[in-house]
Rosetta silent file (secondary structure, phi, psi, omega in degrees, C-alpha in Angstrom):
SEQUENCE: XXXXXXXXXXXXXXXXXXXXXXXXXXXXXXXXXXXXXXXXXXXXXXXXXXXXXXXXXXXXXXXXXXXXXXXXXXXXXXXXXXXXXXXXXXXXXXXXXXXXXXXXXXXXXXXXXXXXXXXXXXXXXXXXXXXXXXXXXXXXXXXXXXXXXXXXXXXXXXXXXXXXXXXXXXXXXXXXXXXXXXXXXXXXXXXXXXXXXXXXXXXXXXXXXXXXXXXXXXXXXXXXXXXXXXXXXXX
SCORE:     score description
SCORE:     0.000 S_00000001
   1 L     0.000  144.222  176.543   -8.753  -12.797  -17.150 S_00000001
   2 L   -50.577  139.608  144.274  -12.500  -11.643  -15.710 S_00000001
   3 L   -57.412  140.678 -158.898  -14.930  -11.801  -18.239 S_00000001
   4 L  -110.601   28.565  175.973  -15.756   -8.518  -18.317 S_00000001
   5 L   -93.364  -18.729 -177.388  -19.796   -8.490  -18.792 S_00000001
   6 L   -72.548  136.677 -166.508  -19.106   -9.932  -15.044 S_00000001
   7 L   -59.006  126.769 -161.062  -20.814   -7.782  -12.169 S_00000001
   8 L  -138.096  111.326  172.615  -17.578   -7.536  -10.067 S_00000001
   9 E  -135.832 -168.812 -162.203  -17.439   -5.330   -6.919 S_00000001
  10 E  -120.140  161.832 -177.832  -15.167   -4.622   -3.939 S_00000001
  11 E  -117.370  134.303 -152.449  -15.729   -3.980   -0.293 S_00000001
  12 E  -140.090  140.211  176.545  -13.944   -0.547    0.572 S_00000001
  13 E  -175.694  120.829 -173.944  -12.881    0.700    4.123 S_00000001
  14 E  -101.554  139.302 -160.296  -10.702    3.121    5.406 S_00000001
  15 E  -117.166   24.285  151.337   -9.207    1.961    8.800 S_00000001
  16 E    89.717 -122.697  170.451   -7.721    5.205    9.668 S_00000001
  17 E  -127.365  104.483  152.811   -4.264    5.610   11.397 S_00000001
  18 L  -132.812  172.453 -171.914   -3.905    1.726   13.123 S_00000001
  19 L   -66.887  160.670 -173.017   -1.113   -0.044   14.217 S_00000001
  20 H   -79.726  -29.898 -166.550    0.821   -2.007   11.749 S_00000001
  21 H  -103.706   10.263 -177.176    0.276   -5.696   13.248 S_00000001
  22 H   -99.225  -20.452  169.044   -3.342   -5.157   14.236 S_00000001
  23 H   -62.045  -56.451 -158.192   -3.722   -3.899   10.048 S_00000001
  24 H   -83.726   19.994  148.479   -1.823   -7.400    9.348 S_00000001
  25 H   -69.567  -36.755 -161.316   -3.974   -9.326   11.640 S_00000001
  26 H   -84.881  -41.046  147.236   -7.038   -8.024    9.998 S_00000001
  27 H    15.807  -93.891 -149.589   -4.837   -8.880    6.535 S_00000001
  28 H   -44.630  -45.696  164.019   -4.821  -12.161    7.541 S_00000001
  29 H   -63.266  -34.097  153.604   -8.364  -12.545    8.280 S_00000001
  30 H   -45.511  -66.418 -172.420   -9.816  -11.185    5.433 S_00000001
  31 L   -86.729   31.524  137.937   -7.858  -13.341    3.423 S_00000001
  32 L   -90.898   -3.127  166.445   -8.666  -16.860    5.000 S_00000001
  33 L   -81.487  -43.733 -153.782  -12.222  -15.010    4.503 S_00000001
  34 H   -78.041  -61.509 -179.786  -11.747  -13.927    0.981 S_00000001
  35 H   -57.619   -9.246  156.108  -10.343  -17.658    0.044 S_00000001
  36 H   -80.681   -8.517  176.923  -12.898  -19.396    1.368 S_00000001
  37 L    70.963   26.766  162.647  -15.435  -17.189   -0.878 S_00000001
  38 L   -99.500  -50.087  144.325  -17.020  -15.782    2.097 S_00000001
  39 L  -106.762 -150.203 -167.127  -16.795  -12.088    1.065 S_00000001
  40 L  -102.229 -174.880 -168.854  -15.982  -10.034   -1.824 S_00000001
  41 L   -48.986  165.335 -154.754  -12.695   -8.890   -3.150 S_00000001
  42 L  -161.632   95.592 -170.148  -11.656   -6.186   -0.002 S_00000001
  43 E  -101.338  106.754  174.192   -9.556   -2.756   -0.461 S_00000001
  44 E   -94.210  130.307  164.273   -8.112   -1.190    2.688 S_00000001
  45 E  -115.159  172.313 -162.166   -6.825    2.387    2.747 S_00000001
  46 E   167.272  144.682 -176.750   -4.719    3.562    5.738 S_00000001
  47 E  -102.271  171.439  167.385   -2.238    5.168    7.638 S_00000001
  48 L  -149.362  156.404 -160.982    0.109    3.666   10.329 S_00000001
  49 L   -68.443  160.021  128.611    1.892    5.137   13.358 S_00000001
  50 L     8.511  101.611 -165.260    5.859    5.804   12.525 S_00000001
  51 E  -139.827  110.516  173.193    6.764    2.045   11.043 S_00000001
  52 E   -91.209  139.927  175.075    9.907    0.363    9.253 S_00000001
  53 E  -133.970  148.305  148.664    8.723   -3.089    7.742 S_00000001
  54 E  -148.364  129.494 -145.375   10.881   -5.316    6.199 S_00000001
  55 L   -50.234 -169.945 -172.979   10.102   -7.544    3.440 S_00000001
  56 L   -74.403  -47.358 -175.182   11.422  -11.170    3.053 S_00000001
  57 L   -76.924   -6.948 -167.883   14.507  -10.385    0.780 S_00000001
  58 L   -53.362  159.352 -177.235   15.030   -7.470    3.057 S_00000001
  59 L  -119.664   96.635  162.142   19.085   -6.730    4.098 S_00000001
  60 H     2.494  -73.267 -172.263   19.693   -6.078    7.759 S_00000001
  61 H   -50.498   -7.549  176.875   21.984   -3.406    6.985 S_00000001
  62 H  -102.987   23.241  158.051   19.474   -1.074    5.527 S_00000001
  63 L   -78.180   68.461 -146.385   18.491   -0.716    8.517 S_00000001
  64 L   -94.380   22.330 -165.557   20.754    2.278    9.658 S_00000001
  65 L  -106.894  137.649  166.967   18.560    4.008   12.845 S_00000001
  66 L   -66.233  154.309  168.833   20.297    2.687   16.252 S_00000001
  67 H   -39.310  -57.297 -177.061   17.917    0.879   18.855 S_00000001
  68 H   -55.125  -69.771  168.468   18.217    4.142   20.502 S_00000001
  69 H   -22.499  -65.258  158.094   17.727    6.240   17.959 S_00000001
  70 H   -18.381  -71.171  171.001   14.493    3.506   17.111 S_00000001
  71 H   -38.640  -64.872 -178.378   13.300    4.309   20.416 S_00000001
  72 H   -56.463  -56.159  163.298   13.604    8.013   20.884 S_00000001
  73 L   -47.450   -8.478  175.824   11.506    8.477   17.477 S_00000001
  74 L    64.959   32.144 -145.306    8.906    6.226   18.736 S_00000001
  75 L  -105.471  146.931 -177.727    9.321    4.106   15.239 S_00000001
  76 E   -85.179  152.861 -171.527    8.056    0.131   15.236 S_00000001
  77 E  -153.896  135.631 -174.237   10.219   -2.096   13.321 S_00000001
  78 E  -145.284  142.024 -178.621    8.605   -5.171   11.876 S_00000001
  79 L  -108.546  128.728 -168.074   10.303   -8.152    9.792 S_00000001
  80 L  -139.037 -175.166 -151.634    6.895   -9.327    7.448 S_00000001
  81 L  -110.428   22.296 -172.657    5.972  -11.885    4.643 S_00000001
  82 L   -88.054  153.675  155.120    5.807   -9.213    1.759 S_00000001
  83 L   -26.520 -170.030  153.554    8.178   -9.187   -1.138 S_00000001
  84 L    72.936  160.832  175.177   10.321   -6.349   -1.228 S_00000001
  85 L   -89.153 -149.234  161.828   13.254   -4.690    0.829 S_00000001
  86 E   -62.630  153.716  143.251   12.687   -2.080    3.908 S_00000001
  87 E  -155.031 -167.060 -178.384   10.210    0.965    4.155 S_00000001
  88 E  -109.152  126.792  173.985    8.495    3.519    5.837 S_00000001
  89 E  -138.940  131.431  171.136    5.275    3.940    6.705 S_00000001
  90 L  -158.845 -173.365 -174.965    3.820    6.864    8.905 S_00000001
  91 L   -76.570  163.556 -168.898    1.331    9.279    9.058 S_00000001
  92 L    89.158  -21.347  165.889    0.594   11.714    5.749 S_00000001
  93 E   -68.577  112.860  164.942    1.399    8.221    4.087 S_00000001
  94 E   -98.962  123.453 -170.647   -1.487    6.681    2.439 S_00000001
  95 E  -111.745  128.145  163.681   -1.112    2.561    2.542 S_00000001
  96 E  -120.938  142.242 -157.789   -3.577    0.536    0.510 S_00000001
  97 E  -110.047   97.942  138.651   -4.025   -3.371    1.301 S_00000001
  98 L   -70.155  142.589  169.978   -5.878   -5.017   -1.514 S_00000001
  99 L  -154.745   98.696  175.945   -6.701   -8.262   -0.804 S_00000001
 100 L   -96.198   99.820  171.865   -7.963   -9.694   -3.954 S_00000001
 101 L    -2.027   12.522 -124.769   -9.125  -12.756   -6.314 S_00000001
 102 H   -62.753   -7.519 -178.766   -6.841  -12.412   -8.861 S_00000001
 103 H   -68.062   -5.460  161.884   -8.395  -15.596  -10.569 S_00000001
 104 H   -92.489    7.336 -179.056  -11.486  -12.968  -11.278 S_00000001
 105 L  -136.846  -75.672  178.074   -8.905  -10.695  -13.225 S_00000001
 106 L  -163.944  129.413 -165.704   -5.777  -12.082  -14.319 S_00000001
 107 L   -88.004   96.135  -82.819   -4.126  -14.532  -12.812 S_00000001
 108 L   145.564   47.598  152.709   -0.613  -12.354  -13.149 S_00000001
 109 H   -15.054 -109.580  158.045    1.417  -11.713  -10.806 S_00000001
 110 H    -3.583  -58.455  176.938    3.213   -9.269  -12.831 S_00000001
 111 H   -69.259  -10.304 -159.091    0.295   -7.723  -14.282 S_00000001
 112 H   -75.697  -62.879 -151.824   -0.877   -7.333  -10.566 S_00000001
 113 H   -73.089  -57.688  173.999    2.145   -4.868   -9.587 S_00000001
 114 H   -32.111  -54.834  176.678    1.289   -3.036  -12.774 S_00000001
 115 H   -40.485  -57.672 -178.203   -2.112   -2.742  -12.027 S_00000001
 116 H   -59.077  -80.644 -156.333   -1.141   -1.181   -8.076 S_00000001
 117 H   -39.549  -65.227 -170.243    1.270    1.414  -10.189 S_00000001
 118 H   -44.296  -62.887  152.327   -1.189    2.239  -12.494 S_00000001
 119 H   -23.788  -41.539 -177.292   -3.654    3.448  -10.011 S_00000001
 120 H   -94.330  -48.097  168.695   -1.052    5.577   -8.093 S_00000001
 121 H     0.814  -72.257 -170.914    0.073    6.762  -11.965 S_00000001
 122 H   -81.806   -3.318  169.891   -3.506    7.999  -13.007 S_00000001
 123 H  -110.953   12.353  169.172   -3.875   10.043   -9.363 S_00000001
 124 H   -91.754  -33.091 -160.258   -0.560   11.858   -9.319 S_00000001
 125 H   -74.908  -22.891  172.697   -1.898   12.516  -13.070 S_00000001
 126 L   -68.428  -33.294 -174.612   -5.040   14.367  -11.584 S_00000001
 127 L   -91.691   12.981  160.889   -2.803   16.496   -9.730 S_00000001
 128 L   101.606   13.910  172.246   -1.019   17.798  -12.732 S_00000001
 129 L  -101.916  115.216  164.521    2.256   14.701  -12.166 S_00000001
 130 L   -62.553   91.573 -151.897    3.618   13.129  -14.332 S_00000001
 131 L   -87.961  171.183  155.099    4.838    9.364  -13.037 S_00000001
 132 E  -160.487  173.164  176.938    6.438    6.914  -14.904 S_00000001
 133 L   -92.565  150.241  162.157    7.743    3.189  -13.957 S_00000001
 134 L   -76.372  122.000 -156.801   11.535    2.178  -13.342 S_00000001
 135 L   -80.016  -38.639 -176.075   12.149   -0.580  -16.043 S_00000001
 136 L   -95.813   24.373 -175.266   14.746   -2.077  -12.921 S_00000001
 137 L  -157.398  120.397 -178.508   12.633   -1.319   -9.685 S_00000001
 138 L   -47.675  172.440  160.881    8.888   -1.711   -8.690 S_00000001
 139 L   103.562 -179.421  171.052    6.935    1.672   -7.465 S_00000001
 140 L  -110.018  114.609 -173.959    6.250    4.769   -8.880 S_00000001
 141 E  -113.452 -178.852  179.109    8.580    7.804   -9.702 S_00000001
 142 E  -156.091   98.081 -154.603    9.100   11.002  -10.727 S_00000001
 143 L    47.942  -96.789 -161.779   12.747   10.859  -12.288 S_00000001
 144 L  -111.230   18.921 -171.330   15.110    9.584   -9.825 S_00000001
 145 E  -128.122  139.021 -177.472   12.700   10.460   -6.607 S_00000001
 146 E  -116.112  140.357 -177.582    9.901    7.564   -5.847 S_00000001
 147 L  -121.986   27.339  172.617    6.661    8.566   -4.422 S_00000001
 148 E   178.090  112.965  173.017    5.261    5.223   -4.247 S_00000001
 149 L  -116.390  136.260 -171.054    6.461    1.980   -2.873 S_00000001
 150 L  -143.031  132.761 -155.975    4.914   -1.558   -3.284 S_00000001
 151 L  -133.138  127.980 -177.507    5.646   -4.876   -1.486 S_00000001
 152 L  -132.730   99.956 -163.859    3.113   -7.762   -2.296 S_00000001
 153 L   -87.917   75.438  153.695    2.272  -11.215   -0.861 S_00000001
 154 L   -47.582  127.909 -174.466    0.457  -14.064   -3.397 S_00000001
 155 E  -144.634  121.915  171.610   -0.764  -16.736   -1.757 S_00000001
 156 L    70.080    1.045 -145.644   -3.837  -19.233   -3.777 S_00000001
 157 L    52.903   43.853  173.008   -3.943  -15.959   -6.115 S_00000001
 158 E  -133.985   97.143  170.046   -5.382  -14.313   -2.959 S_00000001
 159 L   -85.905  150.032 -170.496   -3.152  -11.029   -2.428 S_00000001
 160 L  -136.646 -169.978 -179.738   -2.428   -9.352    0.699 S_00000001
 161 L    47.617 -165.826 -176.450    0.086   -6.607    1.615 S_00000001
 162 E   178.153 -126.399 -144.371    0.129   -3.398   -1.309 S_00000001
 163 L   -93.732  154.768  135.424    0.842    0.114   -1.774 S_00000001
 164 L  -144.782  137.453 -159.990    2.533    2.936    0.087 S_00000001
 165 E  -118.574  118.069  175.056    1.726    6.713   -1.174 S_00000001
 166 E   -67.242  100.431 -148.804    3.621    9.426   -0.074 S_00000001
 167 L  -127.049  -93.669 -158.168    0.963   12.263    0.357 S_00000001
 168 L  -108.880   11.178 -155.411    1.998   14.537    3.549 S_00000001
 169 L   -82.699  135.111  167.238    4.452   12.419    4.605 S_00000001
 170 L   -74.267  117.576 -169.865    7.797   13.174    6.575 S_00000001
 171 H   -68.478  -24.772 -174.726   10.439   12.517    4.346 S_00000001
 172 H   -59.614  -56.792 -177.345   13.157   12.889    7.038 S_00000001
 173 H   -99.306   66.011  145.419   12.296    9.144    8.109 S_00000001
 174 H   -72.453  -36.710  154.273   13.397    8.095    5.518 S_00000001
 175 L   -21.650  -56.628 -166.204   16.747    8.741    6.769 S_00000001
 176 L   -86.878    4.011  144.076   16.818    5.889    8.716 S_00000001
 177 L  -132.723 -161.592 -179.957   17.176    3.246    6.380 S_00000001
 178 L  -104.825   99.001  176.290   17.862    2.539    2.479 S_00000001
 179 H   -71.760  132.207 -163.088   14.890    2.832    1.259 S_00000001
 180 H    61.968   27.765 -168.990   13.953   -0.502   -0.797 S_00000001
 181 H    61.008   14.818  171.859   17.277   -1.091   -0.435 S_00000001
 182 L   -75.015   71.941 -179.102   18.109    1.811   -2.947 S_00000001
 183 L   -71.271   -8.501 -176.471   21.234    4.069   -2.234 S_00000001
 184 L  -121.108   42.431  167.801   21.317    6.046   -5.082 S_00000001
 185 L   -99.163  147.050 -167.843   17.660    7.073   -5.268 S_00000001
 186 E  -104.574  163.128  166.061   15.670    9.956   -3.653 S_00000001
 187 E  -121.943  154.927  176.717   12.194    9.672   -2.150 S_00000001
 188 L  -136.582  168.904 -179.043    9.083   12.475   -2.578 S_00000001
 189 L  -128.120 -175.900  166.486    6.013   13.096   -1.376 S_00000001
 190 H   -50.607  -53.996 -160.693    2.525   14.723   -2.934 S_00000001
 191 H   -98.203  -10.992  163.173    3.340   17.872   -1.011 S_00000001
 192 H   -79.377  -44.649  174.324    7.254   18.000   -1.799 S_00000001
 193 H   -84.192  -31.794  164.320    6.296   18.205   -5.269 S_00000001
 194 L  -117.825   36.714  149.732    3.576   20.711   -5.644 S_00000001
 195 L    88.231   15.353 -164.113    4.491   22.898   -2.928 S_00000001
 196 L  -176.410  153.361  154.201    1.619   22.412   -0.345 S_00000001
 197 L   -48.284  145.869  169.206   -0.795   20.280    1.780 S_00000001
 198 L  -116.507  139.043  154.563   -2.602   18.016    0.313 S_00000001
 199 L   -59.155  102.810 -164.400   -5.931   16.776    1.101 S_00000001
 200 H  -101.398    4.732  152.171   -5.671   13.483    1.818 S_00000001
 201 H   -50.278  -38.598  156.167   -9.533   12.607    1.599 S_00000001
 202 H   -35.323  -62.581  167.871   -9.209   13.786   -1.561 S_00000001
 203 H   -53.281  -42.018 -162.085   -6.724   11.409   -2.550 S_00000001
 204 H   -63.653  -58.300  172.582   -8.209    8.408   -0.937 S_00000001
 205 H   -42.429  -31.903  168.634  -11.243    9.148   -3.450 S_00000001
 206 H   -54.716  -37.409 -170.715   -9.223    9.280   -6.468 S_00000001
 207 H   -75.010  -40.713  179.314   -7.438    6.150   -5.449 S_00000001
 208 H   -49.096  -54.418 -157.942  -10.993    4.267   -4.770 S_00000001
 209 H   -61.395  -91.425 -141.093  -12.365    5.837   -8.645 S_00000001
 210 H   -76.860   -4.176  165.433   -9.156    4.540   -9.820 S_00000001
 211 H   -93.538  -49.071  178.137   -8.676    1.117   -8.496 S_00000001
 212 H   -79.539    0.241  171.797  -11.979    0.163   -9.540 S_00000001
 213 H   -99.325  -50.045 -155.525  -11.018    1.378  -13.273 S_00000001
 214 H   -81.681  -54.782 -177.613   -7.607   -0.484  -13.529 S_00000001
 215 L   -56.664  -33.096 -173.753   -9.039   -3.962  -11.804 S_00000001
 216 L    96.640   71.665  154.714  -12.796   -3.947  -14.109 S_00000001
 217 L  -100.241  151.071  168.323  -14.371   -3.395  -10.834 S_00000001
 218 L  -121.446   14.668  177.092  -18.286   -2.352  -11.710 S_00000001
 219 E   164.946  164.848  176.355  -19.035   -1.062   -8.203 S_00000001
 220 E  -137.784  178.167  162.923  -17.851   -0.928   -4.457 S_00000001
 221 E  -143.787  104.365 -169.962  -19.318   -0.812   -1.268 S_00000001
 222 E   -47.962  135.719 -174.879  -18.136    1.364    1.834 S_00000001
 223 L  -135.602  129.074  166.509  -18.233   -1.215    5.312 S_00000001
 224 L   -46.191  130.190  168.297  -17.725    0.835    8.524 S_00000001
 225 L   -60.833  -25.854  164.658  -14.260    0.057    9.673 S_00000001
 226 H   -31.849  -59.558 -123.022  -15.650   -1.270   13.216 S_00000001
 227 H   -89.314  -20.393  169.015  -16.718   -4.146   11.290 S_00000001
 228 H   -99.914  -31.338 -175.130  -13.266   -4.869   11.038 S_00000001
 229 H   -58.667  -28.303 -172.400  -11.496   -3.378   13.628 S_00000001
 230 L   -87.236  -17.407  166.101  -13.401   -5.719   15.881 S_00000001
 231 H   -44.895  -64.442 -173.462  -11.922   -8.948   13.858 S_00000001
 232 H   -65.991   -6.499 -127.285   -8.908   -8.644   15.979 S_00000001
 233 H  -115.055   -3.882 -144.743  -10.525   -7.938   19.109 S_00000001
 234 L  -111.437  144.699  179.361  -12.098  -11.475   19.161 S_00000001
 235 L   -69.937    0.000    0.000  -10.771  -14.339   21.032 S_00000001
C-alpha cells in the first residue's frame, strides 16, 4: 500500500469519441511508458464509436448480431486481452482506461476492481442512486439491472483496460449479445433511471473528483489529448 504522506498525482485526459484500437494503441503506449517510470500514473475518459469487445474468457456464442446485422449497424467487433466476457461500448457511454502503478497503492488485484466500482458507486450516489456490488459478478448495479461494466488487464502491476458507464447510452445494443455473458440480467443507463439527459461533462468531473479519492491521489493534471492522439500517428 502507498504511504499515504506520499505526493501522488495522475495525468488526466479526455480523448473524446475515438476508435476502439487507436484508444488500445495509445493503451499500449502509455503503459510501456508508465513501466518504464517515464510518466505518471495516466486516467483516460472516453467514448467509442458503436463497439462489441470481447474479453479473453469471452464465449463466441454471446455474440448473437449476424455479420449482416454487424454491418448494417455500423458496430466494430474486437476480440482483446481484458478479463471479462463481451460488451458494448458506444456513444452516451463513458469508458475510463486507468493505466496505473498499483505498486504505489496496493498491490491487489482484487482491491483494484473494488476501487474502479467504488468510484462509479460514489457518482451514481451524487445523482441521488443507490448502487451496490453483485457478491457473484464484477460491475455495478442497481438490483438486477447493471449500469457499469469492468474488464481489466494486469500486467508488472501496470493496469490497462477499465470501466464502462452507461450515461446516455443506447440500451437497444445491447441486444446484440449477452451482455458479460449474463442471460438473466438487465442493463441501465444514467438516463433510464432518472428519467432524462444527463450531462455527461458533468459526470466525467465527478468521476475525475472521485478517482482521485478512492486511489489517495493528492492532485491531477489535465494533458491536451493531441499529446496523445499523436502517439499513434507516429511511425
Amino acid at each position: 500500500m502507498a504511504n499515504q504522506s506520499t505526493h501522488r498525482i495522475f495525468d488526466y485526459s479526455d480523448l473524446g469519441l475515438i476508435n476502439y484500437e487507436q484508444a488500445w494503441d495509445i493503451q499500449k503506449e502509455i503503459f510501456d511508458l508508465r513501466l518504464r517510470n517515464e510518466i505518471n500514473d495516466t486516467f483516460f475518459l472516453l467514448e467509442h464509436p458503436h463497439t462489441y469487445t470481447l474479453g479473453k474468457v469471452a464465449e463466441k456464442e454471446n455474440l448473437i448480431s449476424s455479420e449482416s446485422q454487424l454491418k448494417e449497424l455500423g458496430i466494430s467487433v474486437y476480440e482483446i486481452d481484458r478479463g471479462g466476457d463481451i460488451t458494448y461500448h458506444g456513444p452516451g457511454q463513458i469508458v475510463g482506461y486507468p493505466i496505473i502503478k498499483l505498486s504505489d497503492w496496493k498491490e491487489d488485484t482484487h482491491q483494484y476492481l473494488r476501487g474502479l466500482e467504488e468510484v462509479i458507486i460514489l457518482t451514481c450516489r451524487e445523482y441521488g442512486i443507490e448502487t451496490e456490488r453483485n457478491p457473484k459478478y464484477t460491475g455495478v448495479w442497481i438490483g438486477e439491472r447493471k449500469i457499469a461494466a469492468i474488464g481489466i488487464k494486469v500486467n508488472r502491476w501496470i493496469t490497462m483496460h477499465g470501466f464502462a458507464f452507461n450515461i446516455n447510452t443506447d440500451l437497444s445494443y445491447f441486444e446484440g449479445i449477452i451482455p458479460c455473458g449474463i442471460k438473466d440480467k438487465d442493463v441501465t443507463s444514467l438516463q433510464h433511471e432518472l428519467g432524462k439527459e444527463i450531462n455527461i461533462v458533468e459526470v466525467k468531473e465527478k468521476l475525475i473528483k472521485n478517482f482521485k479519492k478512492v486511489f489517495d491521489y493528492t492532485d491531477f493534471v489535465e494533458k491536451f489529448k493531441e499529446q496523445f492522439l499523436q502517439i499513434t500517428l507516429q511511425p
